[in-house]
C-alpha positions, 0 to 999 in steps of 0.5 A, a space after each residue: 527350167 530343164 532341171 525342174 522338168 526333170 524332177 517333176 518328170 522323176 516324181 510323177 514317174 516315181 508315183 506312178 510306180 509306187 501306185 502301180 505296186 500298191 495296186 498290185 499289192 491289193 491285187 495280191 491281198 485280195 486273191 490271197 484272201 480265202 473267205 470260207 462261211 459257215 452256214 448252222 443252226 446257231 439257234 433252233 432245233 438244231 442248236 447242238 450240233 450248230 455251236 459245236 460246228 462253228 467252234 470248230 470252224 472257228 478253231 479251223 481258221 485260227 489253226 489255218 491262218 497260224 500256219 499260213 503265218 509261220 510257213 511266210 506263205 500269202 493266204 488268210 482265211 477270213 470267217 463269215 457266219 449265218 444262223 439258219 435257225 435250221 429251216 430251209 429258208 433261212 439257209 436260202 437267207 443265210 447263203 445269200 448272206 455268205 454271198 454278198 460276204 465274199 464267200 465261195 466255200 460254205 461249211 453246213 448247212 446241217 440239215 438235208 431239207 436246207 441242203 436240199 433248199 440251197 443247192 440249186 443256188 450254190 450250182 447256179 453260183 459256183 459255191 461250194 458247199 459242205 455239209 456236216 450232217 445231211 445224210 438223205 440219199 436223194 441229194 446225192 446228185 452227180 456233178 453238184 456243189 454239194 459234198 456231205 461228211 455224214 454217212 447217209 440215211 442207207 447206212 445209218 438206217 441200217 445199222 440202227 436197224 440192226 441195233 434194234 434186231 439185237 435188242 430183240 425189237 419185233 415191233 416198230 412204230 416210227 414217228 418222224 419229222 416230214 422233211 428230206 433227212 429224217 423222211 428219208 431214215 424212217 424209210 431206210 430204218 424200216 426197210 432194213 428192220 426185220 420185223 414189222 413196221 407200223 405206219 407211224 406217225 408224221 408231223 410237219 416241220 412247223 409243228 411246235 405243239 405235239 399234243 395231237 402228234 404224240 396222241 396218234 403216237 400213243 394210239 398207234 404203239 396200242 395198236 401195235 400191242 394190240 395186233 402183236 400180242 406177247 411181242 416187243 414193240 418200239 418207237 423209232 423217232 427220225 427228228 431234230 431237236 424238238 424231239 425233246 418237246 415229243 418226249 416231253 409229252 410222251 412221258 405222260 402216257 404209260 403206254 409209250 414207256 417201251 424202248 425208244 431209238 432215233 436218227 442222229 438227229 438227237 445225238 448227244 442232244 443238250 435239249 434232251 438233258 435240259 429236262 430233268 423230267 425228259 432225261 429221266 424219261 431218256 433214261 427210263 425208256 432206253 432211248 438211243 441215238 446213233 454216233 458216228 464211231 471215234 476210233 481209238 487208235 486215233 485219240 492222239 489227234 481228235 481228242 484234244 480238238 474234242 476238248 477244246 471245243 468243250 471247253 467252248 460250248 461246254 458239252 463234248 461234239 460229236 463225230 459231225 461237228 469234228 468233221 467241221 475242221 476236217 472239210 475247213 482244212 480240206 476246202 481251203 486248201 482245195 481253192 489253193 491248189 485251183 488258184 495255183 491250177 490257174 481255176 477260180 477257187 471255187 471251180 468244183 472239179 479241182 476240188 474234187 479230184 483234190 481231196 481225199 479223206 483218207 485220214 479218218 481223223 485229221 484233226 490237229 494236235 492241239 496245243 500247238 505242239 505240233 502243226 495241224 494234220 490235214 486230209 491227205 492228197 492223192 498222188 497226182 497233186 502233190 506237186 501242186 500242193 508242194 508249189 502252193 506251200 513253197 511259193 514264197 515261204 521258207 524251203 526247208 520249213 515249207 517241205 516239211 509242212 507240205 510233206 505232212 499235208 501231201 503225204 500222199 496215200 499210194 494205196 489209196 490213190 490205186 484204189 480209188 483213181 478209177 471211181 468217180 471224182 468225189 469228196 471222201 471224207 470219213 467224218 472219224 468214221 470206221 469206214 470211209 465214206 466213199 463214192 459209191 455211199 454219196 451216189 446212194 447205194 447202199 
């Protein structure tokens, strides 16, 4: 009798035990579990940018869960995706979604008017959210949950601006999408440009026919000729994808064959090379869009991802959509430096102090020749980076792989340690995008 009290007593220990270790282990999984959501405009007037977007991302987790593996180390990244067709709602859908998904790192959405639609939401719930291409400098927010990678309106308004002085432009007449990005470049734009500004023209977001809109575009470049005779007039057009349907219609009035500019919005835009009609007139009106600027002494490391995600969506991304794996890389390894920190993943102020886009272009040498280049850290966290790596990985291998990730950039971290804590990634751009840029100056 004693005997069998004695292995029952063994067994039922014996299990408790081994339950116990099991749950520990699903304690573990499950806080080793990062799930990182992409929030673009899969379908709609934002489609371009929105495939090459998650493309990216999705090489991002690959890359990332391939060298969490090889370095024995316990993290995954898992990938939840949502269309927001590019309208505010359904980017307020869309983060709902991501939500209920696990999701505490949202890459997009890529317009300001969804930035704008889901911020307060992303606040209110600790969601860290990084856009790709909101550019308006009224979302620049102090001490928000919003980060963006795209130099803002100010900027790019600018520089289109003084593209349009060096051609020669006199005139400007603007057309714009009545929303917070594009509202927010035709401001900027005209502000910057020297010459005169017509009042222009504005349609709302809804708009899907633009026969009344492109008639009062045409009357008012004649008024513009009209009232500068002898000058040279232009439009400026501060839209998204339906800018090709503008053109469209614009094509069939002589009057509106001047040059033509326009924000980002439009950038290697495949809607615009869909028409043949509408390419030809493109071409005929020397219509130009701003890119961010590809460095060259950095081809070596942008190029291949550049490839691989053309060989995906069968068109080359832009500057944005590689900026895509950039903050992947640099947010989820973020929320690993505040687990190791003892803070919730998605605590916004462990990831602002922990990122610092020095590195113009961190995207991988693809091909797996060698392992993904990530966003430098500043000095003062490397350690923790280095003990996140190491933990439970391979010694040798693990300090090679967190010396790549925190070669950390001393120069840089003198320059910037007295600014205000912000996400600074340069989005392969000749310039960074710093602190002073995301609260709004110019």
């Amino acid at each position: 009798m004693t005997r069998r009290l004695v292995l029952l007593y063994l067994f039922v220990s014996l299990s408790l035990c081994l339950s116990a270790h099991a749950q520990r282990r699903r304690a573990s999984s499950a806080s080793d579990t990062i799930v990182i959501g992409g929030l673009f405009s899969l379908t709609g007037d934002g489609a371009t940018l929105g495939n090459a977007s998650k493309a990216a991302l999705e090489l991002a987790v690959c890359d990332m869960n391939a060298e969490f593996e090889a370095l024995r180390v316990p993290w995954n990244v898992q990938l939840v995706l949502a269309d927001t067709k590019l309208t505010p709602s359904g980017a307020v859908d869309g983060i709902h979604a991501l939500q209920v998904a696990g999701a505490t790192i949202v890459i997009g959405p890529q317009s300001s008017a969804e930035a704008g639609a889901i911020v307060d939401y992303a606040n209110a719930n600790s969601i860290i959210v990084i856009s790709q291409g909101s550019t308006a400098s009224s979302l620049a927010i102090a001490d928000d949950y919003l980060f963006r990678l795209a130099p803002n309106d100010k900027l790019e308004g600018a520089a289109i601006a003084s593209l349009m002085h060096s051609d020669g432009i006199d005139v400007l007449v603007p057309i714009w999408r009545d929303d917070a990005g594009n509202g927010g470049l035709k401001t900027n734009t005209s502000a910057f440009f020297t010459g005169t500004v017509a009042p222009g023209v504005s349609y709302a977001p809804t708009t899907t026919d633009f026969t009344a809109t492109v008639t009062s575009l045409g009357n008012a470049v004649r008024a513009a000729k009209s009232a500068n005779p002898g000058k040279k007039v232009a439009v400026f057009i501060a839209s998204f994808e339906e800018g090709a349907s503008i053109l469209d219609r614009a094509r069939l009035d002589p009057d509106l064959a001047v040059n033509w500019y326009s924000g980002d919005g439009l950038t290697q835009s495949q809607a615009l090379l869909a028409s043949a009609p509408i390419a030809a007139f493109a071409a005929t009106t020397k219509f130009t869009a701003p890119s961010v600027a590809l460095s060259e002494t950095t081809r070596n490391r942008w190029e291949p991802l550049s490839a691989e995600i053309q060989s995906i969506v069968g068109f080359a991304p832009d500057a944005f959509s590689l900026s895509v794996y950039d903050g992947a890389w640099a947010a989820v390894l973020s929320a690993i430096e505040a687990q190791r920190a003892g803070a919730a993943p998605r605590v916004v102020c462990a990831q602002r102090r922990a990122l610092l886009g020095r590195d113009r272009s961190a995207v991988a040498r693809r091909g797996r020749r060698s392992p993904p280049r990530r966003l430098r850290f500043l000095d003062r966290h490397r350690r923790r980076v280095e003990e996140a790596l190491t933990e439970r990985g391979r010694p040798g291998r693990s300090d090679r792989a967190s010396r790549s990730i925190a070669n950390a950039a001393g120069r840089d971290a003198r320059r910037l340690r007295a600014r205000t804590p912000a996400l600074l990634i340069a989005a392969q751009a000749p310039h960074l995008v710093d602190a002073r840029q995301e609260r709004g100056s110019s």
